[in-house]
C-alpha positions as semicolon CSV with decimal commas, in nm:
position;residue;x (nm);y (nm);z (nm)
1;X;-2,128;-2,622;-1,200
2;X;-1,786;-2,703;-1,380
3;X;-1,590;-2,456;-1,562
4;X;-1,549;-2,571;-1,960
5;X;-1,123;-2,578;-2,040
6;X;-1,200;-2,272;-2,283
7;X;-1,320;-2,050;-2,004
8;X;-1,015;-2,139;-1,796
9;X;-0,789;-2,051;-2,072
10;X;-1,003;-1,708;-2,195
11;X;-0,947;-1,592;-1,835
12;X;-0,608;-1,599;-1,841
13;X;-0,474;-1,516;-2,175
14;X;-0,721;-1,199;-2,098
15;X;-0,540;-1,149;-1,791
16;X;-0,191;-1,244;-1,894
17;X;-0,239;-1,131;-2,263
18;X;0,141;-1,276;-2,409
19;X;0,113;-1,614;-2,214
20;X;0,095;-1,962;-2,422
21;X;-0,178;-2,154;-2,216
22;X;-0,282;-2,508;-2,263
23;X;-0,513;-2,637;-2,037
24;X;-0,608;-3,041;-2,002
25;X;-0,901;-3,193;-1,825
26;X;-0,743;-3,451;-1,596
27;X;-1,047;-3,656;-1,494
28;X;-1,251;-3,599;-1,801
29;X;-1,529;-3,500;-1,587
30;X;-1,536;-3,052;-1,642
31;X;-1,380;-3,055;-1,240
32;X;-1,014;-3,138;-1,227
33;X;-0,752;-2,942;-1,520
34;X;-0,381;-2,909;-1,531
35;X;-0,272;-2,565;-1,710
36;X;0,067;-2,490;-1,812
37;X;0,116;-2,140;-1,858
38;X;0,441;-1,983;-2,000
39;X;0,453;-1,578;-2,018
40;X;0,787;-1,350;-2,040
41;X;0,580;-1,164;-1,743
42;X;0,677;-1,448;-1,482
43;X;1,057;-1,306;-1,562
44;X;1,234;-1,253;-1,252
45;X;0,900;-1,362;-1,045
46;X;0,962;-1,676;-0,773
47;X;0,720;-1,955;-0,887
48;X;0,511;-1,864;-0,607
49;X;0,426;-1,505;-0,775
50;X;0,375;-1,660;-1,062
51;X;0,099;-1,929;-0,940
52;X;-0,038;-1,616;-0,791
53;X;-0,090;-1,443;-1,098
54;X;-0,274;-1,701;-1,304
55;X;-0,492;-1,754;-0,961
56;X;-0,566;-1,397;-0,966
57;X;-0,697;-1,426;-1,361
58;X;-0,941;-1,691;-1,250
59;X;-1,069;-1,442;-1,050
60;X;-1,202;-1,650;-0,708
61;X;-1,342;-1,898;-0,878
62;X;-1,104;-2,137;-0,760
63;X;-1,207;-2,412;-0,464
64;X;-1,572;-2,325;-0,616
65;X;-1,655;-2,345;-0,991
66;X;-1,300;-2,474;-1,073
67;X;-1,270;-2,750;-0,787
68;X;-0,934;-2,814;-0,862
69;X;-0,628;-2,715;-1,094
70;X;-0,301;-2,876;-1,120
71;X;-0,070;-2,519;-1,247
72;X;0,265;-2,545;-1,411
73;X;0,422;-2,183;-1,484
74;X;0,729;-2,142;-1,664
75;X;0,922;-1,803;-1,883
76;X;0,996;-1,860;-2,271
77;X;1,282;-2,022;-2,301
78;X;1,558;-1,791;-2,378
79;X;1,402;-1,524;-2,165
């Protein structure tokens, strides 16, 4: 079964409480999202860190309920 967008984005602003998510259904069919998630906690992190972080908030569920998930991380600008 799909995840809905909203889950998606509850998980990780409950894991990465400061970050700005926005989360966008690709296909239009509950299965395939892009998220861009910007946090001050990625400061100092390589990308790869960070992708690992906002995997970690979803918690396994990816390559199962969330089949697949297109992830752009980024700091606030001026961080």
């Amino acid at each position: 079964m799909p995840m809905a967008a909203e889950h998606i984005e509850a998980m990780i602003r409950e894991a990465i409480p400061d970050a700005d998510v926005e989360i966008t259904d690709l296909a239009g069919d509950g299965d395939h999202y892009a998220a861009r998630v910007v946090s001050a906690s990625f400061k100092g992190m390589p990308r790869v860190r960070q992708h690992q972080k906002v995997y970690a908030a979803l918690q396994g569920r990816m390559g199962g309920e969330l089949h697949a998930l297109q992830l752009t991380t980024a700091v606030p600008a001026g961080e």
